[in-house]
N, C-alpha and C positions, 0 to 999 in steps of 0.2 A: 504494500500500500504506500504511494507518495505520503512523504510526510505533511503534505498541503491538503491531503485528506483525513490525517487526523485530527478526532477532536482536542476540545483543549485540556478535558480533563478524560479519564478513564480509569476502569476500575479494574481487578480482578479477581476473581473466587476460586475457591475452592471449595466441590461440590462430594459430599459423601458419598459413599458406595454400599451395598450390600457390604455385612462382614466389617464393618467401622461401626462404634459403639454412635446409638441411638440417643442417648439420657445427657450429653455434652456435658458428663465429668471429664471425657478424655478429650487429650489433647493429639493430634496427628503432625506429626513434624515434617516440613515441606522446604524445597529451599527455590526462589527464583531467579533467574541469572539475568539481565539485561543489557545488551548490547547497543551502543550509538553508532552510528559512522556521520561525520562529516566533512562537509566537501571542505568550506571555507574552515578554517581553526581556530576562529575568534569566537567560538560557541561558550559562552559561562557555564559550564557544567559540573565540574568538579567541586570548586566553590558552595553554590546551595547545597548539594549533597553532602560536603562533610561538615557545613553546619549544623544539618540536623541530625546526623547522627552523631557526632560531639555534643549537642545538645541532648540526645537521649542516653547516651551513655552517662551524661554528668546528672541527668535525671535519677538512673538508676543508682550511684553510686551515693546519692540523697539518700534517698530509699533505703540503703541499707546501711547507712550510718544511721536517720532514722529507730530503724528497728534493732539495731545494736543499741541504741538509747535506752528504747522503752525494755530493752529485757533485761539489761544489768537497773535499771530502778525497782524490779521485782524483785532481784534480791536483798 
């Protein structure tokens, strides 16, 4: 597909099977690869990307200082 025919946003799923648990205790682990090419190389790309994943990693690492708080106050 030209890239002039993509939309601006899109989504993607991932859709259960027979034989994957029904009741969504479990979790299924998946992994996605995505490829760019482009022609000109003045494309901003890498930049937004490792902002938010540096942003979610510093998230996470909240998180479990967080819960390293609340469980040494328990004892």
């Amino acid at each position: 597909m030209p890239a002039y025919e993509l939309p601006e946003e899109f989504c993607i799923a991932i859709k259960g099977h027979n034989g994957w648990s029904n009741n969504g205790e479990h979790f299924a682990k998946y992994a996605l690869a995505v490829s760019f090419e482009a022609i000109n190389k003045d494309i901003p790309i890498y930049v937004p990307f490792s902002i938010l994943v540096e942003a979610e990693v510093e998230t996470e690492i909240e998180q479990e200082i967080e819960t390293e708080i609340e469980i040494s106050d328990m004892t």
